[in-house]
Structure formats: structure tokens, C-alpha cells
N, C-alpha and C positions, 0 to 999 in steps of 0.2 A: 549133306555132309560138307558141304562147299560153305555155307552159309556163317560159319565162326571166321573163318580168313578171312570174307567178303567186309564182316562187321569189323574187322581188327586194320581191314583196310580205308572203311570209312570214318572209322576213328582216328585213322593217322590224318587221310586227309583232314579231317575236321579243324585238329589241334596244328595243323600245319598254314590252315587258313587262316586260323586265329591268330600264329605267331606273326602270319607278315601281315594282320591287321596290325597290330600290336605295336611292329616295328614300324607301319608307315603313318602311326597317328603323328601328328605336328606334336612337339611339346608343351605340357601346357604354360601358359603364357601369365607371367604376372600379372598379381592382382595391380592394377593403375592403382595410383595414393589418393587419394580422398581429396577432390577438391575442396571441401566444406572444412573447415576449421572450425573449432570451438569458439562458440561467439562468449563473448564475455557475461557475466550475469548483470551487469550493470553499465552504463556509459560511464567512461572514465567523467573522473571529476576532478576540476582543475584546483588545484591548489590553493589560486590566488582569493584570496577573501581578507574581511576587517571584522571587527568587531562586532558591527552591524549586520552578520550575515550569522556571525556565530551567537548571537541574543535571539536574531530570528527563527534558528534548526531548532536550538533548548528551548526556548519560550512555545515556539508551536508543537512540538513533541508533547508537551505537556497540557498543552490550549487539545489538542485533537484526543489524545487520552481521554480527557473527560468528554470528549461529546462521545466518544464510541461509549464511554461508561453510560452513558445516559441514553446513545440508540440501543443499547443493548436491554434496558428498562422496556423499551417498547413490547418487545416479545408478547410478554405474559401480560404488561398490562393496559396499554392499548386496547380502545374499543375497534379505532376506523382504521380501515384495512389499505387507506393512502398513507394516513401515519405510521403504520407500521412497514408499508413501503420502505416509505423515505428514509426511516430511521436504518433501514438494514443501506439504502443504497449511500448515508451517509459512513455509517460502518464499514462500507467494502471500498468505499474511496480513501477513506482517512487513514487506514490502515496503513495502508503501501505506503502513501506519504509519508509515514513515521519512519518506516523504515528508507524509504529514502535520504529523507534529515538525518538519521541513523549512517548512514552511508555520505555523508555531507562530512562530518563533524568527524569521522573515522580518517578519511581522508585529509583534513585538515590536521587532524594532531590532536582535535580538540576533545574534551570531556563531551557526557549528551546530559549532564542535570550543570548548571552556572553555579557561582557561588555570589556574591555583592554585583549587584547591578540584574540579576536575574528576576526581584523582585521588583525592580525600577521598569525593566521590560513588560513585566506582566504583572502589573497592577491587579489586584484583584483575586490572585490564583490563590488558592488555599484547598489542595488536594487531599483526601487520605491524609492524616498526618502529617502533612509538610512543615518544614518549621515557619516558612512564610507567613506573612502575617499578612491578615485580612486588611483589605483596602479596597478604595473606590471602585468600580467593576469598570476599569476604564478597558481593561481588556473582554470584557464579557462574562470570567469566566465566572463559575455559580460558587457559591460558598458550602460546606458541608451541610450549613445548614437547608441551602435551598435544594442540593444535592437527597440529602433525609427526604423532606416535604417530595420531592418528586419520587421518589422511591415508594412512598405511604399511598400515593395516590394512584386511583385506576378508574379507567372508564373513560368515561366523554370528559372530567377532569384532571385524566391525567392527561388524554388527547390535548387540553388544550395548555395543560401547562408545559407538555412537552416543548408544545409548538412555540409557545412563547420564550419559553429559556433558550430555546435552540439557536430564536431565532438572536435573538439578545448577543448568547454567544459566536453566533457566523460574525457577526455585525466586528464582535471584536477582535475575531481573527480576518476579518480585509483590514482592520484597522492596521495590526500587528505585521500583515502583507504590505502594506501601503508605503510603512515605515522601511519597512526592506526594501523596496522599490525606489524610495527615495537616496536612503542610505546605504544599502548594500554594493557590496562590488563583484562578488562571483555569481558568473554570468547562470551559473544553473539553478542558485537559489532564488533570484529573480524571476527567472522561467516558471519555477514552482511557485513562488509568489503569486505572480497574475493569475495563473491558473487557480488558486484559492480565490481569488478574486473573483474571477469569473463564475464557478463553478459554485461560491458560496451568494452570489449573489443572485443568479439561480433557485438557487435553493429557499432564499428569503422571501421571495416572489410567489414560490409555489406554497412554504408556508401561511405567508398570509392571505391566498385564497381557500387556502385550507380552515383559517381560524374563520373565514367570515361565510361558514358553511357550517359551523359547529352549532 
């Protein structure tokens, strides 16, 4: 008969222990601010440039276009499986570079296609439709026609004609590099510069042990 008061006084206790847990917890304490800040998506880029920096973003934007348009042939019709390597690892580089130049030319103020003297940078370009007029391939780049003929062909003849346009074209973006290097003034497009340089001449080297294994 005792046992209801015994429970009604272990339940006071209980809710009594609780209350001065309750009151003697610390309060909780601010969350600290985030030492990490948002990093920017891209390194600032400096302003400072000439003309010779802004023929070099447009002209290679459109020099790197078409070599992804032509790694991108490799896929399906590619026999050897180093070319079609290469062609994906020339695609995964070029890419972000474009958009880099893209981020160049943003920054400056500048357009990303030139108007007069665009053709005079890049000799030879005649993209898709472009209104440019076909000229010497002093910059590499392939003509729709040679563009066509590579697209038609597969196998151990595409392999090797890949390798040879490809290489034709690196050859004439160090060139296009060269000239920025020479004449350019912002300090980042120069950076990117050598780096084509480097990276495409590379790339020439591996092709032509590639062609003389065909």
C-alpha cells in the first residue's frame, strides 16, 4: 500500500536531479567563425595587357577548339589505343585553357572572337563556317577540308593521319605561343604561354614515336 507514494517520491526525486542537471550545464558556447574563406574560382588576373596578349587568348581559343574537335574524332575511329590516349589527354588539357583565355579576355574588357588582324594572327584558320579566309597554315591550323578527310577516315589511317595533323598543328600553336612570349605583356598569359610550349612540345615527341611504330 506504501509503494504509490515511494514511486511519486522517486519521481520527484528524479525530475529534481534533472532540473539542477539542467541549471548547472555551462551554456552552450558559440559556434567559432570559420577560419577558411571562400577561395576564389580563379587567380585574379591582372589587367595589364596589349594587343599582343589579346590576338593571343582569341587566336588560341580557336587554334585549341579545333584540336579538341579532332581529339574528339579519335573515339570511334582510332585503331591504337596510345592515340586514342593521347587524343582524350590532349582534350582534357585544352579544354580548361580555353576557358582560361576565356577568363583572360573577360577580364580585360576584351571580346573572345577579334575582328581585322585576327586573320593576320592566325593564318591559316578556317573553322566551321568562319568568314576567314583560307591561307598558308603558318599557324597549323587544318582546313575544313583537311578537317572532312580526317573525319572520313578510321583505322591505322586515321591513326596516322591524326597524328600527323596534330602534330602540324601543336607546331603552330608554340609558334602562336612564341609570339606572345615575345610580345606579350600580361604576366599570366605568358605563363600560359610556355606552358603550351612545354606541354605541346611533349606532346610532338610522343607523336612521332607514335607515327614510326605505325
Amino acid at each position: 500500500m506504501y509503494r504509490k507514494p515511494l514511486l511519486g517520491i522517486a519521481t520527484a526525486a528524479a525530475a529534481a536531479a534533472l532540473l539542477a542537471g539542467c541549471g548547472g550545464a555551462q551554456p552552450a558556447s558559440t559556434a567559432a567563425p570559420s577560419t577558411t574563406s571562400a577561395a576564389p574560382s580563379s587567380a585574379a588576373v591582372s589587367a595589364e595587357h596589349n594587343d599582343a596578349d589579346v590576338s593571343f587568348a582569341q587566336g588560341m581559343i580557336v587554334h585549341h577548339t579545333q584540336a579538341i574537335d579532332m581529339a574528339k574524332l579519335a573515339a570511334d575511329r582510332a585503331s591504337n589505343e596510345q592515340v586514342k590516349q593521347l587524343a582524350t589527354k590532349i582534350e582534357q588539357a585544352q579544354g580548361p585553357e580555353i576557358e582560361q583565355m576565356r577568363g583572360f579576355l573577360a577580364a580585360w574588357g576584351e571580346p573572345e572572337t577579334g575582328d581585322a588582324g585576327m586573320s593576320g594572327s592566325m593564318p591559316g584558320m578556317n573553322h566551321g563556317g568562319s568568314a576567314m579566309p583560307s591561307m598558308p597554315n603558318m599557324s597549323g591550323g587544318m582546313t575544313d577540308a583537311q578537317m572532312q578527310q580526317l573525319g572520313q577516315a578510321s583505322g591505322t589511317d586515321f591513326d596516322r593521319m591524326f597524328l600527323q595533323m596534330m602534330t602540324e598543328h601543336h607546331n603552330g600553336a608554340i609558334q602562336m605561343a612564341q609570339t606572345e612570349l615575345t610580345s606579350g605583356q600580361n604576366t599570366e598569359a605568358k605563363a600560359l604561354a610556355q606552358k603550351i610550349i612545354t606541354d605541346q612540345q611533349a606532346e610532338i615527341g610522343e607523336m612521332q614515336n607514335l607515327l614510326s611504330s605505325l
